[in-house]
C-alpha positions in Angstrom: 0.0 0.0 0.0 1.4 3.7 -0.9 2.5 5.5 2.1 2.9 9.9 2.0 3.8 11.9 4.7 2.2 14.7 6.7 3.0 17.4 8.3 -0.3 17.4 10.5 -3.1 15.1 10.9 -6.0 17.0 13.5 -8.0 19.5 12.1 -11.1 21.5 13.1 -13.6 20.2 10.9 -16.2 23.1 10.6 -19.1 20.7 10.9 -21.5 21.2 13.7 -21.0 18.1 16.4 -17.7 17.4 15.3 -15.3 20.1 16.2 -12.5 18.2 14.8 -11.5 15.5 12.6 -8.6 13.5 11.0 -7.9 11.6 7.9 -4.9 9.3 8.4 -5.8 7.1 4.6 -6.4 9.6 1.6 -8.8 7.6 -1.1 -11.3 4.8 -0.7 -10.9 1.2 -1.6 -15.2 1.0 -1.6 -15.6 2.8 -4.5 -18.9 4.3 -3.8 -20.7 5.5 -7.0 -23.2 7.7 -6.0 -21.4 10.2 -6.6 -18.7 9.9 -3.8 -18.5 13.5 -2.5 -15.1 12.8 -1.3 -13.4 11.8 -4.2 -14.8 14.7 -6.5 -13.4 17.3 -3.6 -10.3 15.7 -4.1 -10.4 15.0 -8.0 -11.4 18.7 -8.2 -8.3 20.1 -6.4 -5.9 17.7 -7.8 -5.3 15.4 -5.1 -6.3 12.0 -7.3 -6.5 11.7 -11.0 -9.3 9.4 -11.4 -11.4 6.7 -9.8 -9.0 4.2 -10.1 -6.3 6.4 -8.6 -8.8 7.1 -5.7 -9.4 3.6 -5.1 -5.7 3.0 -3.8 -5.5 4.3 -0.9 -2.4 6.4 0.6 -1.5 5.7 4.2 -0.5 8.7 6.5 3.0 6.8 7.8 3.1 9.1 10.3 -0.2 9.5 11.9 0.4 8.3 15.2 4.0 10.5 15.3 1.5 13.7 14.4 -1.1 12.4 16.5 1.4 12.1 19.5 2.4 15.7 19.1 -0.5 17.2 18.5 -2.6 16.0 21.6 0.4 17.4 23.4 -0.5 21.2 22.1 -3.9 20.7 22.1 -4.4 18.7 25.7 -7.7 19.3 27.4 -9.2 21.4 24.5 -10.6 18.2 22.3 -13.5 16.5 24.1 -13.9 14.5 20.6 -12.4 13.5 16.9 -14.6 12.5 14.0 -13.0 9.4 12.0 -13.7 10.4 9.1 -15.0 13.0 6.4 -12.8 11.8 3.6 -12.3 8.3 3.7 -13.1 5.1 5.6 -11.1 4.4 8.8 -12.7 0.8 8.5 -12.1 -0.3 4.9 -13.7 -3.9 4.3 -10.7 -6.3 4.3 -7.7 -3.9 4.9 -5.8 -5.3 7.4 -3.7 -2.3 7.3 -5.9 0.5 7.3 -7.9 -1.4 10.1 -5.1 -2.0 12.4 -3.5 1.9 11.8 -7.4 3.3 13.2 -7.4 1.1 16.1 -4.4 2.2 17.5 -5.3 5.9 16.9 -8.6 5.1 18.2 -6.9 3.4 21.4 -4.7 6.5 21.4 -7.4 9.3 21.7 -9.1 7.3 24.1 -6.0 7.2 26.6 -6.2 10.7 26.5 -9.9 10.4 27.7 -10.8 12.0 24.2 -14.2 10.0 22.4 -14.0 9.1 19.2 -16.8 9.3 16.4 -16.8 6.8 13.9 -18.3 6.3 10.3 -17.7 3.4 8.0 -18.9 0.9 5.1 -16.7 -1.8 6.6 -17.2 -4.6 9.4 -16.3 -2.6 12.8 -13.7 -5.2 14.8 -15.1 -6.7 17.8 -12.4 -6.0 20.1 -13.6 -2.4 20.0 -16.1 -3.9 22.5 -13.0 -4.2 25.3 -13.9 -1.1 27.4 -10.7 -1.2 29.6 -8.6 -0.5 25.8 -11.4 1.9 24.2 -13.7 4.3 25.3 -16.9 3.3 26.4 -18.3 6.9 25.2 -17.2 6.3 21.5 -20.4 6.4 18.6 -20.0 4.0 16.2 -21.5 4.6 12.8 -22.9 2.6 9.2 -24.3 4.0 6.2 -27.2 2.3 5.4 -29.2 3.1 2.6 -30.8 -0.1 0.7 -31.0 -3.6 2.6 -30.5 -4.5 -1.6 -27.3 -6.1 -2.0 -28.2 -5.5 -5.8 -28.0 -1.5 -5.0 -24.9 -2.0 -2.7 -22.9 -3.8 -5.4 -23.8 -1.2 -8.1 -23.2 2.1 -5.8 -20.8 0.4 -3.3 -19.1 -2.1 -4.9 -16.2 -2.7 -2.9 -17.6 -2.1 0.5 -18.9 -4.7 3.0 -22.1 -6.2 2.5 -25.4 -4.3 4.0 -26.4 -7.6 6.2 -22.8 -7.7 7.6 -22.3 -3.8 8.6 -25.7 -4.1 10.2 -24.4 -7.4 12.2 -21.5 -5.9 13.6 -22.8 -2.5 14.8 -25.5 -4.8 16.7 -22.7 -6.1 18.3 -21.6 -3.1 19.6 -24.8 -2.3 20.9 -24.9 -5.5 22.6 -22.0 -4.8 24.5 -23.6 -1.3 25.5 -22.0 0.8 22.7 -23.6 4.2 21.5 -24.5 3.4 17.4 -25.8 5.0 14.5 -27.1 5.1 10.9 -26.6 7.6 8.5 -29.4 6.8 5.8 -27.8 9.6 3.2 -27.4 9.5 0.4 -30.9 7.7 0.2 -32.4 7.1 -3.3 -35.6 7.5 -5.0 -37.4 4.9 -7.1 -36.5 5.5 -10.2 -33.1 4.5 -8.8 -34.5 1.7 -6.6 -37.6 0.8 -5.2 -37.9 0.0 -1.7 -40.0 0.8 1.5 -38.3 3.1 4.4 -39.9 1.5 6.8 -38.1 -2.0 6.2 -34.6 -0.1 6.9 -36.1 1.5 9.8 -36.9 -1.8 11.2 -33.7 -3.3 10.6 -31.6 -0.5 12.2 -34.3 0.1 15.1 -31.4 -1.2 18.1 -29.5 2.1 17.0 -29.6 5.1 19.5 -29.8 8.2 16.4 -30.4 8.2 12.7 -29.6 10.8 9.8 -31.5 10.8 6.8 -30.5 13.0 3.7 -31.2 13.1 -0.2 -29.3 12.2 -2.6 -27.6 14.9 -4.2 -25.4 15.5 -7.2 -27.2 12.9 -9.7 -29.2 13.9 -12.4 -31.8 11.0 -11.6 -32.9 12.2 -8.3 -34.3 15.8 -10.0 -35.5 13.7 -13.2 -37.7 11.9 -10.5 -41.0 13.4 -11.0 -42.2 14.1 -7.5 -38.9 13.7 -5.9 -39.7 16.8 -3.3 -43.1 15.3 -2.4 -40.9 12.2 -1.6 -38.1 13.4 0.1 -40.8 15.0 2.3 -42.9 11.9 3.2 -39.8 10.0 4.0 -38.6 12.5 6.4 -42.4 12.2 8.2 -41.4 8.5 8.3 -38.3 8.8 9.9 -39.3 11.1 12.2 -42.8 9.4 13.0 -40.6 5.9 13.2 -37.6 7.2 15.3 -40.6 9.2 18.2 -42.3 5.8 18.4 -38.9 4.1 19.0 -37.1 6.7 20.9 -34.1 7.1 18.6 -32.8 10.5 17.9 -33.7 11.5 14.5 -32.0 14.6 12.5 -32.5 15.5 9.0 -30.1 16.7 7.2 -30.0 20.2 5.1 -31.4 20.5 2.1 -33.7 17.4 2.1 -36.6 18.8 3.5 -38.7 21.3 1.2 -40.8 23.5 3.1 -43.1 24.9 0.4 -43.5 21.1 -0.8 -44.4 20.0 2.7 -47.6 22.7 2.6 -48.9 21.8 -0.6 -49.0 18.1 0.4 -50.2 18.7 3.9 -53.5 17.8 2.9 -52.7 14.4 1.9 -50.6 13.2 4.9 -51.8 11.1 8.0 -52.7 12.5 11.4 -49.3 11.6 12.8 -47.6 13.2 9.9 -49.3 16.8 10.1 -48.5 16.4 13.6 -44.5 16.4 12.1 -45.2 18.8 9.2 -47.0 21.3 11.8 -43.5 21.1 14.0 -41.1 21.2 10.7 -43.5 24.2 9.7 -43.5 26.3 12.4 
């Protein structure tokens, strides 16, 4: 595997929740196709040429030297690191990758920091040791489509759906904050499914995010696509209340004007939400 240099590592991310962030892997072995926003950040400023350049991933050799000296200026002003924006700290069947975020996750935790994690991969089950990692730390899955269908054509390289599902429950088992980020989430012209089968599945995890799809050309050629953004956020919301799972919705995904004109045809319990989302 390709290993740069770097001549820092912590960063404050500028993203509400997540005051700051590494990236100790630049690219993505997964692939995702949705569009990845990632990669066309990167692409865009230079950093990889292509997908196939993207999709071997460079190694930050010196993480856990910069992490070492960085937690030394910054002691006692980082109550948590998100793991990560721009790539995945547990890439499906990289030894390498896998082992280099343990020990940083192990690392942050020594210095009583809590870690925040998102991935596509299998999370490894000695994360459930509380006396090595935090017993504070989020773990996190995207899950958009129980379809392995969908996951092989817009996440080809990543773990299977079933299996990411399987070992976030076994963090919650062992008494583990988890999550689900359900973005980007398609319509049916891309694939047709029903929400409320996901919900189901994922209903052990403590907070859910759902969010649109954005940057395809088939989620605006969706006739309706506003109305249906809109109905799935009532669903979520309605379906995370009942269960008592914190529910947030990302920016953009909800259309206000959309949500009036449709009022009319939504459930009790939905114009219950729509009133709150209105006012």
């Amino acid at each position: 595997m390709k290993k740069i240099q770097r001549k820092t590592l912590l960063y404050k991310s500028g993203v509400e929740g997540a005051a700051y962030s590494l990236n100790h892997v630049e690219g993505c072995t997964h692939g995702c196709l949705y569009p990845c926003y990632a990669y066309l950040m990167k692409k865009r400023f230079g950093k990889f040429k292509d997908y196939k350049d993207w999709r071997e991933p460079r190694v930050v050799e010196n993480s856990l030297e910069l992490l070492e000296k960085e937690l030394g200026k910054l002691k006692g002003r980082i109550e948590s690191v998100y793991m990560c924006f721009a790539t995945d700290l547990f890439m499906y069947k990289q030894k390498e990758i896998i082992g280099l975020s343990l020990e940083i996750i192990k690392r942050l935790n020594k210095e009583g920091i809590k870690v925040v994690t998102i991935s596509k991969g299998i999370y490894s089950s000695g994360l459930t040791d509380k006396k090595i990692f935090g017993a504070d730390n989020e773990y996190g899955s995207t899950v958009v489509s129980l379809s392995e269908e969908f996951r092989k054509k817009y996440e080809p390289f990543s773990a299977s759906v079933n299996d990411r599902i399987k070992s976030l429950k076994k963090l919650h088992d062992a008494g583990l904050k988890t999550w689900v980020i359900m973005e980007p989430y398609p319509t049916p012209n891309i694939i047709k499914q029903d929400i409320s089968e996901i919900l189901e599945k994922i209903s052990f995890i403590d907070e859910v995010f759902f969010g649109r799809m954005n940057y395809s050309k088939l989620v605006t050629d969706y006739k309706g696509y506003k109305s249906f953004y809109n109905y799935n956020v009532l669903k979520v919301m309605d379906f995370c209340g009942k269960k008592g799972i914190k529910c947030h919705i990302k920016t953009g995904t909800l259309d206000k004007n959309q949500l009036n004109l449709d009022y009319l045809n939504y459930p009790p319990a939905f114009k219950k939400i729509a009133d709150k989302l209105s006012a």
